[in-house]
SEFIZA-3560 file (N, C-alpha, C; in Angstrom, 3 decimals):
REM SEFIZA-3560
<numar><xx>84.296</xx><yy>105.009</yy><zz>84.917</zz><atom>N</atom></numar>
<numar><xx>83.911</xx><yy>104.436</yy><zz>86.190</zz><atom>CA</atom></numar>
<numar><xx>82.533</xx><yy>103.809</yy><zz>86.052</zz><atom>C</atom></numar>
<numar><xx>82.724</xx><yy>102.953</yy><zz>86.281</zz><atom>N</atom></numar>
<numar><xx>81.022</xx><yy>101.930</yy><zz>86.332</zz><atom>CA</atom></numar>
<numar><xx>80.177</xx><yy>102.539</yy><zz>87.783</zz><atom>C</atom></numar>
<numar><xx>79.111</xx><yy>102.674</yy><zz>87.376</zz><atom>N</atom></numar>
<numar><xx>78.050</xx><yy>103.338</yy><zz>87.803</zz><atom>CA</atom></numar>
<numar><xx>77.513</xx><yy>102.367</yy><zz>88.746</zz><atom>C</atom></numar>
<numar><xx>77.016</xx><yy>101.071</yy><zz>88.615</zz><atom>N</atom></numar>
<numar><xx>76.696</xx><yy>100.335</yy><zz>88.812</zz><atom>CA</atom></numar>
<numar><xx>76.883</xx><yy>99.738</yy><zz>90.380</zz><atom>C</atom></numar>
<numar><xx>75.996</xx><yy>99.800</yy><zz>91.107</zz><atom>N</atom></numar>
<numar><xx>75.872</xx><yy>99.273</yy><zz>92.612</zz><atom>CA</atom></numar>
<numar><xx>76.459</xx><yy>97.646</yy><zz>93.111</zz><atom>C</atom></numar>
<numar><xx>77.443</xx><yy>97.116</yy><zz>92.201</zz><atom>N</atom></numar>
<numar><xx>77.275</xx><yy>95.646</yy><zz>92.562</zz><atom>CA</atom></numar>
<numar><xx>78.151</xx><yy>95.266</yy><zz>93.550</zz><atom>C</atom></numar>
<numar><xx>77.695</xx><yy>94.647</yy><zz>94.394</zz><atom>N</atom></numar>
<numar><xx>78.959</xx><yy>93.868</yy><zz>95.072</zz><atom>CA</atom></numar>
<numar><xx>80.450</xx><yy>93.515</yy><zz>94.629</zz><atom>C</atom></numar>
<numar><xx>81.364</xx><yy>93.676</yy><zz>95.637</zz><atom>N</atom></numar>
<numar><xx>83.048</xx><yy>92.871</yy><zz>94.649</zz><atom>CA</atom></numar>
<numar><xx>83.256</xx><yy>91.710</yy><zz>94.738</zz><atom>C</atom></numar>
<numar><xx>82.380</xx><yy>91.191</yy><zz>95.960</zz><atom>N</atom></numar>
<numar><xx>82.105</xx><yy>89.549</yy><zz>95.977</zz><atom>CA</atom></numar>
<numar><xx>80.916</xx><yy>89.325</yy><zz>96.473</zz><atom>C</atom></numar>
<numar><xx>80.356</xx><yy>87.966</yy><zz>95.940</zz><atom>N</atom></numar>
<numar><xx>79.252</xx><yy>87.601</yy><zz>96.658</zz><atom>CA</atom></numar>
<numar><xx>78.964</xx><yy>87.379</yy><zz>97.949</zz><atom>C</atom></numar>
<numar><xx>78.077</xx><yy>87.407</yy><zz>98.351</zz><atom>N</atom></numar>
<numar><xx>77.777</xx><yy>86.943</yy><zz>100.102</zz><atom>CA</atom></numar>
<numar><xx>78.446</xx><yy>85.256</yy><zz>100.574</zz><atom>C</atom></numar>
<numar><xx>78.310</xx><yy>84.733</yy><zz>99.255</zz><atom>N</atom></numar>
<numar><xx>78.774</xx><yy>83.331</yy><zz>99.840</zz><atom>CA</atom></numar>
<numar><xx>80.571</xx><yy>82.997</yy><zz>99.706</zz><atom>C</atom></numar>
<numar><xx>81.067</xx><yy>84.364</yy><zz>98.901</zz><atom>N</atom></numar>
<numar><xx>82.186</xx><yy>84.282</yy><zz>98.762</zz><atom>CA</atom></numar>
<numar><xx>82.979</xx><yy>85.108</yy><zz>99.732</zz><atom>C</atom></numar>
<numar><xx>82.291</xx><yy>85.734</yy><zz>100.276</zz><atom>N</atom></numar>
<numar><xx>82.979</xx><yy>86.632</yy><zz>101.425</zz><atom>CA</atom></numar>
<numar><xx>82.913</xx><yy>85.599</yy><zz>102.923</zz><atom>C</atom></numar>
<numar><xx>81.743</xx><yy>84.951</yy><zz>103.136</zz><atom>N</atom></numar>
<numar><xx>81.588</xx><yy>83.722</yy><zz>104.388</zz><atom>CA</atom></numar>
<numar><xx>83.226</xx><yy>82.985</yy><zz>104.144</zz><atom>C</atom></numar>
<numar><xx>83.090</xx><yy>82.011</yy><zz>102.803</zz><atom>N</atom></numar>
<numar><xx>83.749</xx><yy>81.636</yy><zz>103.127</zz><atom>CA</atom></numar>
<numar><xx>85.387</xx><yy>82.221</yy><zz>103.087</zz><atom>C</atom></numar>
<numar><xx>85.708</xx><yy>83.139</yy><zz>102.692</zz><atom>N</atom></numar>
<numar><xx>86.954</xx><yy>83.457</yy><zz>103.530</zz><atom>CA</atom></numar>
<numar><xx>86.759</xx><yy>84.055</yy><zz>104.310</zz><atom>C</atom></numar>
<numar><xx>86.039</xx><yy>84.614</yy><zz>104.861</zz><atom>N</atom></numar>
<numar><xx>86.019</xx><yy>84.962</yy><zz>106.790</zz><atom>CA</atom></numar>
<numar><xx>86.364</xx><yy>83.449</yy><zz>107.279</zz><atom>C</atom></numar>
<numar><xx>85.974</xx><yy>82.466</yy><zz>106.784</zz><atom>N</atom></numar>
<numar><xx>86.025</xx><yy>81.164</yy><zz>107.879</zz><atom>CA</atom></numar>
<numar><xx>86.848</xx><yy>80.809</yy><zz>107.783</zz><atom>C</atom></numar>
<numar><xx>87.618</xx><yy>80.997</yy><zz>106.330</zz><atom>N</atom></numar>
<numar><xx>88.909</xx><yy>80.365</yy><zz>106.462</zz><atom>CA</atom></numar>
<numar><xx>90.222</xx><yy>81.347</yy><zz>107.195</zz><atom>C</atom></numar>
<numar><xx>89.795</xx><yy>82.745</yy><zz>107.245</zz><atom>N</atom></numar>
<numar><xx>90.836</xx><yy>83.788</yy><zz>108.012</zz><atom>CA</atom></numar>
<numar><xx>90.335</xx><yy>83.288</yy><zz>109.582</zz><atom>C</atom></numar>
<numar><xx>89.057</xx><yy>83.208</yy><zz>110.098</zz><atom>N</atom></numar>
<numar><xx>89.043</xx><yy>82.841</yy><zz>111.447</zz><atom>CA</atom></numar>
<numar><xx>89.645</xx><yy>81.537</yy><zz>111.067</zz><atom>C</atom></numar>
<numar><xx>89.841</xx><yy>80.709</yy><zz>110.986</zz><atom>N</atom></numar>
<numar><xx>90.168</xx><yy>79.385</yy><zz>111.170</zz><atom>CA</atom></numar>
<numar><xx>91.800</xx><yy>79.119</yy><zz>110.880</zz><atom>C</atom></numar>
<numar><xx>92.134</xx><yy>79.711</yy><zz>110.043</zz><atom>N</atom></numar>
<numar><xx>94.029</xx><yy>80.632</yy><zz>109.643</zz><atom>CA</atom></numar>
<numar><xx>94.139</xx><yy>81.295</yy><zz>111.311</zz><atom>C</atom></numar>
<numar><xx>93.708</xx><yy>81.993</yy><zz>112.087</zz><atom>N</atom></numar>
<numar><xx>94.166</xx><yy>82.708</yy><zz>112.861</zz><atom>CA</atom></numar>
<numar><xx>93.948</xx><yy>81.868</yy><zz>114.082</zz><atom>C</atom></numar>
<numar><xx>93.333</xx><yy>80.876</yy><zz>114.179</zz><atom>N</atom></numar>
<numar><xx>93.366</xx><yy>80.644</yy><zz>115.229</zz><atom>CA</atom></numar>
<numar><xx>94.173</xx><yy>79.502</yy><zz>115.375</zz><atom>C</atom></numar>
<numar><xx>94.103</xx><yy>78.883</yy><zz>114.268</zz><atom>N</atom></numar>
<numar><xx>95.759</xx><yy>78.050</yy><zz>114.295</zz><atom>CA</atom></numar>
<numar><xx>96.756</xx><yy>78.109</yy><zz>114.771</zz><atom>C</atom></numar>
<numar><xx>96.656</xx><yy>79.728</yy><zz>114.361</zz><atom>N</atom></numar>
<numar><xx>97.818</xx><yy>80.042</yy><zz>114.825</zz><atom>CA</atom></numar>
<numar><xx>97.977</xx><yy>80.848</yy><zz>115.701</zz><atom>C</atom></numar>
<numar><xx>97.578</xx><yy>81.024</yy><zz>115.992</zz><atom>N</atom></numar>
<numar><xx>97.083</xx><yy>81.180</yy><zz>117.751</zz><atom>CA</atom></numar>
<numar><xx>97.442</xx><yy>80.080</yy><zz>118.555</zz><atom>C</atom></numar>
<numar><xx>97.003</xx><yy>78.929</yy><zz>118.230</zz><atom>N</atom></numar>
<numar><xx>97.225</xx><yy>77.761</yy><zz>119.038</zz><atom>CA</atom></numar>
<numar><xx>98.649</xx><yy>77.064</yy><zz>119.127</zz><atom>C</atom></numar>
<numar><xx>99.202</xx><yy>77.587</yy><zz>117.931</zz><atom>N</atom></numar>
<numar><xx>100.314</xx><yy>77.063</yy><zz>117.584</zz><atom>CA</atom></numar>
<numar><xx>101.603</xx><yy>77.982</yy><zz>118.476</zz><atom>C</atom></numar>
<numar><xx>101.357</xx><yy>79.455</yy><zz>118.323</zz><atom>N</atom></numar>
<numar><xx>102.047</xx><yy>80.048</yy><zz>119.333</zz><atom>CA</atom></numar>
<numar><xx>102.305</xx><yy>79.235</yy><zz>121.202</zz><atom>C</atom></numar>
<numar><xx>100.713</xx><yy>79.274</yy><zz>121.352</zz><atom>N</atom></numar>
<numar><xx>100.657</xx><yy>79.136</yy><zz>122.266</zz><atom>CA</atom></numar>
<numar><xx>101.195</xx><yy>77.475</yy><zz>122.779</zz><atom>C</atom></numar>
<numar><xx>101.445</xx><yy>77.103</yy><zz>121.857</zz><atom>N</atom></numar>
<numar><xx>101.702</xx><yy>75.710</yy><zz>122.192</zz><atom>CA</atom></numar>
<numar><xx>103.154</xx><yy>76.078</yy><zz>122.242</zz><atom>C</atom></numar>
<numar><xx>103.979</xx><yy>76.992</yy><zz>121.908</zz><atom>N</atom></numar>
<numar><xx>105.492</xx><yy>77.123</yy><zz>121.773</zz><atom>CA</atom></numar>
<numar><xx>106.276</xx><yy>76.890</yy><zz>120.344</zz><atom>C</atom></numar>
<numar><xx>105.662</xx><yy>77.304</yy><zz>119.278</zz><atom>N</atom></numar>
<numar><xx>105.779</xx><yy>77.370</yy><zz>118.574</zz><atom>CA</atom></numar>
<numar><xx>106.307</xx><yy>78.570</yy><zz>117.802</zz><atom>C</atom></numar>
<numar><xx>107.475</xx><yy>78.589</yy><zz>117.103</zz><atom>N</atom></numar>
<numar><xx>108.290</xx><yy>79.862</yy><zz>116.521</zz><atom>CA</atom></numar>
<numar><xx>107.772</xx><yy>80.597</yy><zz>115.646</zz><atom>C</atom></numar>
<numar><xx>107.233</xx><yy>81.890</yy><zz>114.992</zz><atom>N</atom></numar>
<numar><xx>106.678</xx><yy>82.884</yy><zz>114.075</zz><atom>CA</atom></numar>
<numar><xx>106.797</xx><yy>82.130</yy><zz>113.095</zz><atom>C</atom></numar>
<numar><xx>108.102</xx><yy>81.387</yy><zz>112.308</zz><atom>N</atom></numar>
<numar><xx>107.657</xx><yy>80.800</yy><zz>111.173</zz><atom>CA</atom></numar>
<numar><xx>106.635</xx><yy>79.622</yy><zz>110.731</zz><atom>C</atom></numar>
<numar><xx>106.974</xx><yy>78.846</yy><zz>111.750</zz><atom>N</atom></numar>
<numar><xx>105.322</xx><yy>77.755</yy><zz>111.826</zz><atom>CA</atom></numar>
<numar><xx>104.132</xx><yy>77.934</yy><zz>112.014</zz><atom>C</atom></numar>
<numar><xx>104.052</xx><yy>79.672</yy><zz>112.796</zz><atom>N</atom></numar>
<numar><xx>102.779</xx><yy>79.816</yy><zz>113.296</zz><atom>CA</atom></numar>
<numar><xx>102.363</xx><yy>80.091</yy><zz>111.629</zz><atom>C</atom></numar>
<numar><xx>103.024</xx><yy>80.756</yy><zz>110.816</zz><atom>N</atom></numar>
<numar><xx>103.101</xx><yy>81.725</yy><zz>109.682</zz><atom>CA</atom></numar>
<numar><xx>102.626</xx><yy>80.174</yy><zz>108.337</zz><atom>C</atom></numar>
<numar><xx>103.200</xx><yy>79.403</yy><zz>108.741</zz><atom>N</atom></numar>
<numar><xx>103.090</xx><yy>78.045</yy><zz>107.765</zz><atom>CA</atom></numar>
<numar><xx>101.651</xx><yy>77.420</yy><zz>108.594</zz><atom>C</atom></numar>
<numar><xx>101.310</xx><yy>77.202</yy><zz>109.323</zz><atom>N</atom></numar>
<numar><xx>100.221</xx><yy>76.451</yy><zz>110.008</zz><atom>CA</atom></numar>
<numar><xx>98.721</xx><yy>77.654</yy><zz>109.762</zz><atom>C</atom></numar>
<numar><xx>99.231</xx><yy>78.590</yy><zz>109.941</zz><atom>N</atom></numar>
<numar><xx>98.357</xx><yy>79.674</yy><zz>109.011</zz><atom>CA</atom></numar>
<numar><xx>97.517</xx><yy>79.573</yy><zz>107.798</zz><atom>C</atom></numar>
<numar><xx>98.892</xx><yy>79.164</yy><zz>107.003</zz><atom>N</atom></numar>
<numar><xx>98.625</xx><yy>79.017</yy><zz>105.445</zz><atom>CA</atom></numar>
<numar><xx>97.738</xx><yy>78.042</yy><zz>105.567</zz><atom>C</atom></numar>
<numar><xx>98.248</xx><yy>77.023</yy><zz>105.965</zz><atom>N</atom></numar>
<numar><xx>97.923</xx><yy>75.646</yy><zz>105.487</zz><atom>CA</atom></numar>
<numar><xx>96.294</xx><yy>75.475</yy><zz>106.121</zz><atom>C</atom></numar>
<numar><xx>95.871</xx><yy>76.018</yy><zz>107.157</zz><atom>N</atom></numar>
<numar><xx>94.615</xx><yy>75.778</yy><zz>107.854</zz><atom>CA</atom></numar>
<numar><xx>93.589</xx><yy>76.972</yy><zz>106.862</zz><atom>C</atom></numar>
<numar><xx>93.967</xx><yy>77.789</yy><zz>106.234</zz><atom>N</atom></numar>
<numar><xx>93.422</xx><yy>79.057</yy><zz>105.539</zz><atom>CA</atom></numar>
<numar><xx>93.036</xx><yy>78.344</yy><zz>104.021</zz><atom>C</atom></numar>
<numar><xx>94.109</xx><yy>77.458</yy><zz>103.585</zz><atom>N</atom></numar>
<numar><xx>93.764</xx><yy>76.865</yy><zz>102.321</zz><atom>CA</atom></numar>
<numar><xx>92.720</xx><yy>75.999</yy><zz>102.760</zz><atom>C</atom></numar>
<numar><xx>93.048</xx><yy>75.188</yy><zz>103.812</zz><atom>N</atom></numar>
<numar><xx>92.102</xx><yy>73.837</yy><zz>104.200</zz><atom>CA</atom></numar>
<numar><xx>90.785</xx><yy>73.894</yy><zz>104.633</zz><atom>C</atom></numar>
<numar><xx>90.922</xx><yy>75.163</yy><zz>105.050</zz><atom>N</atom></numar>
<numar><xx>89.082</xx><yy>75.561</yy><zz>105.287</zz><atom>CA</atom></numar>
<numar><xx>88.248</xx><yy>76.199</yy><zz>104.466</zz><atom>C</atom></numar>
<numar><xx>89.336</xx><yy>76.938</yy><zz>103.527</zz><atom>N</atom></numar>
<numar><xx>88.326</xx><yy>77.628</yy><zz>102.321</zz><atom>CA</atom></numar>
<numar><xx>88.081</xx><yy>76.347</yy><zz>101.167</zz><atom>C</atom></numar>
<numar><xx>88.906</xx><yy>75.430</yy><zz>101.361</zz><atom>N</atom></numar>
<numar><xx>88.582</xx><yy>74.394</yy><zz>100.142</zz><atom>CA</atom></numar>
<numar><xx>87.433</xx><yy>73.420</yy><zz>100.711</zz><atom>C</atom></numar>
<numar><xx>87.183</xx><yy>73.341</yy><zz>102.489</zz><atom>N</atom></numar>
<numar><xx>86.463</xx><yy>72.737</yy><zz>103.639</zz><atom>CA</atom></numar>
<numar><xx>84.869</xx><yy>73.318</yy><zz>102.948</zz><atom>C</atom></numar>
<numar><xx>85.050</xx><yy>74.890</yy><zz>103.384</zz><atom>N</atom></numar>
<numar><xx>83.697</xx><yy>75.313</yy><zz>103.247</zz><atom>CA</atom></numar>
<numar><xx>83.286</xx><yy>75.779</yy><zz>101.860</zz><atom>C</atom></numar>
<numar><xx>83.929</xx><yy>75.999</yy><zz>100.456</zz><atom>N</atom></numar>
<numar><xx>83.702</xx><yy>76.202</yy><zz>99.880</zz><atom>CA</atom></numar>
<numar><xx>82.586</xx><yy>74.744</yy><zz>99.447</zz><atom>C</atom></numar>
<numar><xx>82.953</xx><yy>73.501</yy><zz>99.976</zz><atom>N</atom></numar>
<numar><xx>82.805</xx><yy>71.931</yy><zz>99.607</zz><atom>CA</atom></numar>
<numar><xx>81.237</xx><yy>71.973</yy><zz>100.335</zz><atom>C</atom></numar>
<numar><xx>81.323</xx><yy>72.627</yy><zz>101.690</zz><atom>N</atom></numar>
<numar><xx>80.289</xx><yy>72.343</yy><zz>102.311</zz><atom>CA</atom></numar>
<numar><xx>79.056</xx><yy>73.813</yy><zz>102.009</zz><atom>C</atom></numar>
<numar><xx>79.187</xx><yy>74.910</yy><zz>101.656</zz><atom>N</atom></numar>
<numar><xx>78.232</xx><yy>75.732</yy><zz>101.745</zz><atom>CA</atom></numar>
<numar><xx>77.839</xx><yy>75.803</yy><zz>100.181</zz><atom>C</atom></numar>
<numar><xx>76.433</xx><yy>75.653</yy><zz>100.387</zz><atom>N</atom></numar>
<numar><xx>76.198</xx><yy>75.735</yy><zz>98.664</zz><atom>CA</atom></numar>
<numar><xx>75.304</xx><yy>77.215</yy><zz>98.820</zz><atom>C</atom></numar>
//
């Protein structure tokens, strides 16, 4: 067992997937609410979760 105090991710690697899980969830959120069936909410998810972690990974240095 490593002894060692280190983080499992960095601070800038944990931001950006929080932003991309808030930004995944509220998609789909919106997408429900617009009348939208579990599987699109489930695909509009994905797709906004990839698009913001590749978003902010681009924008936060």
């Amino acid at each position: 067992m490593n002894s060692s105090n280190q983080p499992l991710l960095s601070l800038r690697t944990a931001l950006i997937l929080l932003l991309g899980v808030l930004t995944g969830v509220g998609a789909g959120v919106l997408t429900v609410a617009a009348g939208g069936v579990l599987a699109a909410e489930l695909l509009t998810n994905g797709a906004a979760f990839a698009g913001a972690v590749i978003f902010f990974h681009t924008i936060i240095d």
